[in-house]
Gaussian input, Z-matrix of N, CA and C with variables (Angstrom, degrees):
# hf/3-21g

backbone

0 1
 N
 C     1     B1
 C     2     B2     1     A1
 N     3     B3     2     A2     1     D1
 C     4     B4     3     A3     2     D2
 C     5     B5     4     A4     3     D3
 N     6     B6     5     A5     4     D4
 C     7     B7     6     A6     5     D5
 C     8     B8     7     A7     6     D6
 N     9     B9     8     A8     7     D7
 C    10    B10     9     A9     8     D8
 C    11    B11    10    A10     9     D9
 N    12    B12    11    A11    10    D10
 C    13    B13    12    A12    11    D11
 C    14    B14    13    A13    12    D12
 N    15    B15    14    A14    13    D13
 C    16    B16    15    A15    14    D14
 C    17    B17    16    A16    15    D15
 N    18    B18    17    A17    16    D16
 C    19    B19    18    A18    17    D17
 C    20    B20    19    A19    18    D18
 N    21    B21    20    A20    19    D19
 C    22    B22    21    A21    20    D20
 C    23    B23    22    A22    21    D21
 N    24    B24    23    A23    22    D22
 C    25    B25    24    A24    23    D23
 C    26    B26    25    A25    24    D24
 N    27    B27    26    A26    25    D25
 C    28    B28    27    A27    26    D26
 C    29    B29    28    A28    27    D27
 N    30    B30    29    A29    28    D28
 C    31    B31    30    A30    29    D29
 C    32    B32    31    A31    30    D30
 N    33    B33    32    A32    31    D31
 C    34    B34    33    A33    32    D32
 C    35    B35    34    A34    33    D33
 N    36    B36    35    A35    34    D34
 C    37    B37    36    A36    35    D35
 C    38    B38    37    A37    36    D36
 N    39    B39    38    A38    37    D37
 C    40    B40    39    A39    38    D38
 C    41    B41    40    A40    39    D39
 N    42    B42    41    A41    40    D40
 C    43    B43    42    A42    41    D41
 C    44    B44    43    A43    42    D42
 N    45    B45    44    A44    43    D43
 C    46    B46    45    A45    44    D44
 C    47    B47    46    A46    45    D45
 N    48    B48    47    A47    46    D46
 C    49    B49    48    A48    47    D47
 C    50    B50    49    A49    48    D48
 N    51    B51    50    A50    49    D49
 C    52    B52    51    A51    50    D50
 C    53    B53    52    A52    51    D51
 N    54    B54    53    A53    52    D52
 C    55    B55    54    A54    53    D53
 C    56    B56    55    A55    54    D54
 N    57    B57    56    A56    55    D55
 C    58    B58    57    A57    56    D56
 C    59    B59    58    A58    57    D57
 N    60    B60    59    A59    58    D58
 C    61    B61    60    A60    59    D59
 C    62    B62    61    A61    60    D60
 N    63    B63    62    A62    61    D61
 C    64    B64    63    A63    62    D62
 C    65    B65    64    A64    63    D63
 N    66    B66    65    A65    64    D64
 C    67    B67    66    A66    65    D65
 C    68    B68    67    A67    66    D66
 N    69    B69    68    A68    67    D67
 C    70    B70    69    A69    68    D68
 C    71    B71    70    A70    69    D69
 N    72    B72    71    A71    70    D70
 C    73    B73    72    A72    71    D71
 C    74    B74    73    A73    72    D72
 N    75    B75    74    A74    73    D73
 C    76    B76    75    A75    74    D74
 C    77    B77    76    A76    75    D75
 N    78    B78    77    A77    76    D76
 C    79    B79    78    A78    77    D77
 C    80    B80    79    A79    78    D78
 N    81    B81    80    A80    79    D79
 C    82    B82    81    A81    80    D80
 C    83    B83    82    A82    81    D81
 N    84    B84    83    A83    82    D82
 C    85    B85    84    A84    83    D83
 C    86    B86    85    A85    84    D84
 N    87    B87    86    A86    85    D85
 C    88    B88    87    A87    86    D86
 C    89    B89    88    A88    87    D87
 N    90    B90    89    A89    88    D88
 C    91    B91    90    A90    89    D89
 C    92    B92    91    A91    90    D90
 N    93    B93    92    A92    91    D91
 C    94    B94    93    A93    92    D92
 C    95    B95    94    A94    93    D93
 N    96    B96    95    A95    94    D94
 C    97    B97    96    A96    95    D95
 C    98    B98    97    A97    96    D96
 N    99    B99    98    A98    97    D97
 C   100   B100    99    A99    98    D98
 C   101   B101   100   A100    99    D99
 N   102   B102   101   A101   100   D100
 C   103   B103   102   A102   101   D101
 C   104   B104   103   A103   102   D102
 N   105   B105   104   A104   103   D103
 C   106   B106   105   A105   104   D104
 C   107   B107   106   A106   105   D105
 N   108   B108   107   A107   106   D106
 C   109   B109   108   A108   107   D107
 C   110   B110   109   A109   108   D108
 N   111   B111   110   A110   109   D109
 C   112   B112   111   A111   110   D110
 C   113   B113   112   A112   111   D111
 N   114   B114   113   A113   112   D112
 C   115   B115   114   A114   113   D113
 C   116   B116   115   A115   114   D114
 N   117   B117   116   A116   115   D115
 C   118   B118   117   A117   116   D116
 C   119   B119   118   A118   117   D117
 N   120   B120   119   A119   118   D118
 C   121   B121   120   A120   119   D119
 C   122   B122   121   A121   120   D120
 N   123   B123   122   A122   121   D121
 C   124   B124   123   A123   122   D122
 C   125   B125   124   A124   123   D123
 N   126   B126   125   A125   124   D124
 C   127   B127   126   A126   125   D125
 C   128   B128   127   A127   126   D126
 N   129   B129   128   A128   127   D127
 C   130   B130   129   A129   128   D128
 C   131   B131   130   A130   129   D129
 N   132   B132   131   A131   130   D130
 C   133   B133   132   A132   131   D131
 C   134   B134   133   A133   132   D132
 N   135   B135   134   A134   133   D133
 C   136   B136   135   A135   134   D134
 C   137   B137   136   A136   135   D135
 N   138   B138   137   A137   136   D136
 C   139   B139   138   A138   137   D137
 C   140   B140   139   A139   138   D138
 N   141   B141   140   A140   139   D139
 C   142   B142   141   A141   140   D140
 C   143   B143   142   A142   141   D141
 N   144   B144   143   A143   142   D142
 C   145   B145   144   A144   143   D143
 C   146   B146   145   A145   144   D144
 N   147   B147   146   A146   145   D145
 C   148   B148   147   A147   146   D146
 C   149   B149   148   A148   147   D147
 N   150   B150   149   A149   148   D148
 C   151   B151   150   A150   149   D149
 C   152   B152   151   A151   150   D150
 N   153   B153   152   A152   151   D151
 C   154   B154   153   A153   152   D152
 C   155   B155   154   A154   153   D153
 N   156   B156   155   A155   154   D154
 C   157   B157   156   A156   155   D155
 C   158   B158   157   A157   156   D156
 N   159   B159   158   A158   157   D157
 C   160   B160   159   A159   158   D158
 C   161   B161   160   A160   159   D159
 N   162   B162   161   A161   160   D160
 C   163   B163   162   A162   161   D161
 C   164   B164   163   A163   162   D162
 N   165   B165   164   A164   163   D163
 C   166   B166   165   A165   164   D164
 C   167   B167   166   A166   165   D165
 N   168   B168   167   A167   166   D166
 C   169   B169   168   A168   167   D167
 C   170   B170   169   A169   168   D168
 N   171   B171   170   A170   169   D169
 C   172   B172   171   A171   170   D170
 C   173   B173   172   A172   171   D171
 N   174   B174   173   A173   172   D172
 C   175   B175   174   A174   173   D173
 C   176   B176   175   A175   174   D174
 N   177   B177   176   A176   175   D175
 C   178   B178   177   A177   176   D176
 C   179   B179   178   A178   177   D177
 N   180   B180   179   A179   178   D178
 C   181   B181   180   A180   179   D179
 C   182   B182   181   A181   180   D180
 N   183   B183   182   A182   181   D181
 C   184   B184   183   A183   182   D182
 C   185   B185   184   A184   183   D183
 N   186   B186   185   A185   184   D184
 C   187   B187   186   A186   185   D185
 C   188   B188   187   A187   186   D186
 N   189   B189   188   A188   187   D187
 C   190   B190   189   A189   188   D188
 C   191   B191   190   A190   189   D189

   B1=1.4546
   B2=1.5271
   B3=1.4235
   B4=1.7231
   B5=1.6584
   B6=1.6324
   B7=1.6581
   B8=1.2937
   B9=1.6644
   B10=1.3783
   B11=1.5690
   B12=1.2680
   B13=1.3396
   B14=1.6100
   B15=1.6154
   B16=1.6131
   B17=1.1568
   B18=1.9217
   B19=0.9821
   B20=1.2554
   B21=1.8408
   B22=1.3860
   B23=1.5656
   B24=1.2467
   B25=1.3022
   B26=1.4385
   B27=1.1907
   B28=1.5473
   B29=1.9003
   B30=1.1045
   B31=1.5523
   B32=1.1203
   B33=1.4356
   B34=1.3091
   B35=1.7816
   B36=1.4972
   B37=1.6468
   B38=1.3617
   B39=1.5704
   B40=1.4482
   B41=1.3415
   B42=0.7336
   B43=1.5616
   B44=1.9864
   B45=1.6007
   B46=1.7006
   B47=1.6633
   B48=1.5650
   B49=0.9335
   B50=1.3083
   B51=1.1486
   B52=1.7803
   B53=1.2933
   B54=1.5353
   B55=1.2176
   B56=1.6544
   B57=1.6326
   B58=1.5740
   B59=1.8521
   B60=1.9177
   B61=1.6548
   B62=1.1002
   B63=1.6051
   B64=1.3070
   B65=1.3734
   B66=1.2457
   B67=1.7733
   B68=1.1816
   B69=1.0690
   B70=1.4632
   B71=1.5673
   B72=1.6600
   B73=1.1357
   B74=1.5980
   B75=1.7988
   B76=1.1939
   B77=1.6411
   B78=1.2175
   B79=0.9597
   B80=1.3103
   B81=1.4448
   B82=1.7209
   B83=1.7440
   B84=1.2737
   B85=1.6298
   B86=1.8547
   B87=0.9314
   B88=1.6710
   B89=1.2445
   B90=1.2544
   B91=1.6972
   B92=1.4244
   B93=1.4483
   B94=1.7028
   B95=1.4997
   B96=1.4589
   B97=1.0339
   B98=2.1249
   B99=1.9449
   B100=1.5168
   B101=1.9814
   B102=1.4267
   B103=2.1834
   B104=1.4626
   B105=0.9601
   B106=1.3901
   B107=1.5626
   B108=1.1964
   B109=1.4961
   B110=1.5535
   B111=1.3444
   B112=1.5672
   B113=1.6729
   B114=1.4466
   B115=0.6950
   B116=1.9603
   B117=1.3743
   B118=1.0457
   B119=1.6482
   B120=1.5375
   B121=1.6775
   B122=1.5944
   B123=1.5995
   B124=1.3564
   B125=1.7675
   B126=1.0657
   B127=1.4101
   B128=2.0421
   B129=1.2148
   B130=1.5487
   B131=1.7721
   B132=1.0551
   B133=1.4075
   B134=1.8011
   B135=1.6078
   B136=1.2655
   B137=1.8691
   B138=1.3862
   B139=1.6671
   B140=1.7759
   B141=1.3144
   B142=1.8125
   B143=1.6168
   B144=1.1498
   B145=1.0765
   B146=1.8402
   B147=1.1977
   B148=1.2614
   B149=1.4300
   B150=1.1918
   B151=1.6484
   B152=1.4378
   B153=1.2629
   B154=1.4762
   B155=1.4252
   B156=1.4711
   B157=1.1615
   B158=1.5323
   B159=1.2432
   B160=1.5707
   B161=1.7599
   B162=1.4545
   B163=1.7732
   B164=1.6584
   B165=2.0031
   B166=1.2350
   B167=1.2969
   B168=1.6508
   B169=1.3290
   B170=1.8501
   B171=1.1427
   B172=1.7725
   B173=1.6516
   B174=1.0218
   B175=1.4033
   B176=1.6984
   B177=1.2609
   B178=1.6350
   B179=1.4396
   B180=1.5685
   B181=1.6779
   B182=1.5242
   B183=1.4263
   B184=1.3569
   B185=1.7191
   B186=1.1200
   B187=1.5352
   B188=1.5264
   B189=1.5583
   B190=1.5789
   B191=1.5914
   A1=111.05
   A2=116.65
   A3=111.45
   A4=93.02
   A5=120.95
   A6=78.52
   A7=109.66
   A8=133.83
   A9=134.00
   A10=89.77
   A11=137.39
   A12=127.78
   A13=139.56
   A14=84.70
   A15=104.41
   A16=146.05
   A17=105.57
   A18=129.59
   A19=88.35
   A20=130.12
   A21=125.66
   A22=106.21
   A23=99.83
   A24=110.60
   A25=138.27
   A26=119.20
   A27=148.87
   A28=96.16
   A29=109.04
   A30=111.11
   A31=118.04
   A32=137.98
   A33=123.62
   A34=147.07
   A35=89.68
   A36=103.45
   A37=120.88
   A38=121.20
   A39=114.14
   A40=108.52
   A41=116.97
   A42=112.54
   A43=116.99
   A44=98.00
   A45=93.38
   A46=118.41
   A47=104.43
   A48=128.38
   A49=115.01
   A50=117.90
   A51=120.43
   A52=106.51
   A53=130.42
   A54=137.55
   A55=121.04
   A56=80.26
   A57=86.10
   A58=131.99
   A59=85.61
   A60=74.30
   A61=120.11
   A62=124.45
   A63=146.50
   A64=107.23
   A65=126.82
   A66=128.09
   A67=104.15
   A68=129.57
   A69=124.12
   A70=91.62
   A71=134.43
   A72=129.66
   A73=113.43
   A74=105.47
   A75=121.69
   A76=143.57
   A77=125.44
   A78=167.53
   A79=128.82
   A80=104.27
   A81=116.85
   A82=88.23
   A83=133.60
   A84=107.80
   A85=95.31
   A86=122.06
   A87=101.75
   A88=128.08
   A89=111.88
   A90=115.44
   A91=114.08
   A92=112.82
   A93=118.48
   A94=95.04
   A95=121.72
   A96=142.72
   A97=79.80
   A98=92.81
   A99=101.87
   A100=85.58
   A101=67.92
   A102=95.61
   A103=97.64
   A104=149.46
   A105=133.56
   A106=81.83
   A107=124.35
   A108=123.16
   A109=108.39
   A110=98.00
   A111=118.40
   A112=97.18
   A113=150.32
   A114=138.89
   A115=140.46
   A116=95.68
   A117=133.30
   A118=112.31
   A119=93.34
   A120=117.02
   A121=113.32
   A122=123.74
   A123=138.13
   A124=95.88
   A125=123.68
   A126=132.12
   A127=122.84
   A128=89.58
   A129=87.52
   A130=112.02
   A131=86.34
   A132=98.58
   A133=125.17
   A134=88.13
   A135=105.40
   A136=115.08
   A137=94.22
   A138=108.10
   A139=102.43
   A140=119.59
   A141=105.69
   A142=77.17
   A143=154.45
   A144=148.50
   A145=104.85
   A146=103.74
   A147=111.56
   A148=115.54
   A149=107.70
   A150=110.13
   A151=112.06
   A152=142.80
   A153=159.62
   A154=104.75
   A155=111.97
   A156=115.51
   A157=121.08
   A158=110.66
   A159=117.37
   A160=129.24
   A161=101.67
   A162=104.94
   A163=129.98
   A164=105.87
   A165=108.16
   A166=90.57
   A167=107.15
   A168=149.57
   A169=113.11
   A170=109.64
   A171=85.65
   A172=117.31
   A173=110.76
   A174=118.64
   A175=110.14
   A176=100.43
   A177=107.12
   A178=92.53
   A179=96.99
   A180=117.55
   A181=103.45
   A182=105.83
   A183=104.18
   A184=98.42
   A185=116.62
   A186=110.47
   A187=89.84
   A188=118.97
   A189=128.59
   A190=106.73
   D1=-34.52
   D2=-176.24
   D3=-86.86
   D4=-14.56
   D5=173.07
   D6=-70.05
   D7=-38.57
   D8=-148.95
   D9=-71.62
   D10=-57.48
   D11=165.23
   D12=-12.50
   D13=-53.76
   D14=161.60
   D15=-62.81
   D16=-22.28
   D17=-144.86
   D18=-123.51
   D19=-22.67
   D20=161.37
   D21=-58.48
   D22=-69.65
   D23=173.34
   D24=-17.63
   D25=-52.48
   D26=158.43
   D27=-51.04
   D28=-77.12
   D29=-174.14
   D30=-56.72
   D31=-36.73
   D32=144.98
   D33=-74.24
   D34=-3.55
   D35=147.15
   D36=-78.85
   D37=-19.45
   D38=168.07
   D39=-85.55
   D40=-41.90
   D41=-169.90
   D42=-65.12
   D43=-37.21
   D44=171.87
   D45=-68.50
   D46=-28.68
   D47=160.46
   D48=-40.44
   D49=-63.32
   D50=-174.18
   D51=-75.96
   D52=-20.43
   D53=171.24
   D54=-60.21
   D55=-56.08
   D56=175.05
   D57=-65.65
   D58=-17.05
   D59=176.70
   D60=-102.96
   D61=0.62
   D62=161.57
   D63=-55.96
   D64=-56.99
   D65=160.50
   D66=-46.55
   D67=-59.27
   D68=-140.49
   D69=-76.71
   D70=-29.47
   D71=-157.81
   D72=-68.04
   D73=-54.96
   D74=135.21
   D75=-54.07
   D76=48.67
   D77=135.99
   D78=-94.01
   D79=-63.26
   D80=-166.84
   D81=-80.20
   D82=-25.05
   D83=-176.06
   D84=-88.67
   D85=-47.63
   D86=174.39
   D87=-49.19
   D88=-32.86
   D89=172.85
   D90=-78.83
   D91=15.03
   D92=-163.57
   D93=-103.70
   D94=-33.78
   D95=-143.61
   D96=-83.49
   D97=157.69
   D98=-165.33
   D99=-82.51
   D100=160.72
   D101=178.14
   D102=-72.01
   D103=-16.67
   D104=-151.61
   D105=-113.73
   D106=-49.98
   D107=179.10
   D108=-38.15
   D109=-68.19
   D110=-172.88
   D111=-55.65
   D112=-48.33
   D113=163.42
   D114=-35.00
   D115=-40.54
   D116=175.57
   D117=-59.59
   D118=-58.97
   D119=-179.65
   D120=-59.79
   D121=-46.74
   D122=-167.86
   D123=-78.22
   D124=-47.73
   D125=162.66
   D126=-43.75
   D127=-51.17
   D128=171.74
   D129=-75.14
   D130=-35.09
   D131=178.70
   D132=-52.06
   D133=-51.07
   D134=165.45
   D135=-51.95
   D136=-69.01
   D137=-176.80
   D138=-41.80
   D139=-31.06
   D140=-158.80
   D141=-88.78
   D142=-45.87
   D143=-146.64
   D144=-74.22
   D145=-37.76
   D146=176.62
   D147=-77.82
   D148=-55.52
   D149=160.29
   D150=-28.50
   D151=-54.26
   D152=-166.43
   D153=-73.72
   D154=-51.00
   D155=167.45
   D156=-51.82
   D157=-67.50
   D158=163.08
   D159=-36.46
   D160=-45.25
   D161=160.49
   D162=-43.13
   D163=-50.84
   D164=-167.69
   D165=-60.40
   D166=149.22
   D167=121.60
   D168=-2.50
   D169=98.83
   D170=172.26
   D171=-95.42
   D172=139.62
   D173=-169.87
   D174=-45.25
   D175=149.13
   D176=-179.98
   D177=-97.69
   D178=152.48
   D179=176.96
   D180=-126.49
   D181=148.50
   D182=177.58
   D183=-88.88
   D184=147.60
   D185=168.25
   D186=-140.13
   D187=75.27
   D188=159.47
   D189=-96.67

């Protein structure tokens, strides 16, 4: 019984393992990318978000 224990154990240390370096891989190529790019990107980003913001509808109030 403690090998099968062990042997869970083991297999889910590989696997977060492979998880974690799968993130991490994607990570390290976005952060590769130039600052002015990335600057550029968080900025548009910003603007469409606001844009969207600006579209909704603002709620009606009764003021009777």
């Amino acid at each position: 019984m403690r090998v099968l224990g062990l042997i869970g154990l083991v297999l889910a240390l590989v696997i977060v393992g492979l998880l974690v370096r799968k993130q991490m891989g994607g990570v390290a190529s976005a952060a590769a990318a130039d600052p002015r790019t990335q600057s550029q990107q968080v900025q548009e980003q910003f603007k469409q978000s606001l844009d969207a913001a600006m579209q909704q509808p603002r709620p009606l109030t009764d003021d009777n």
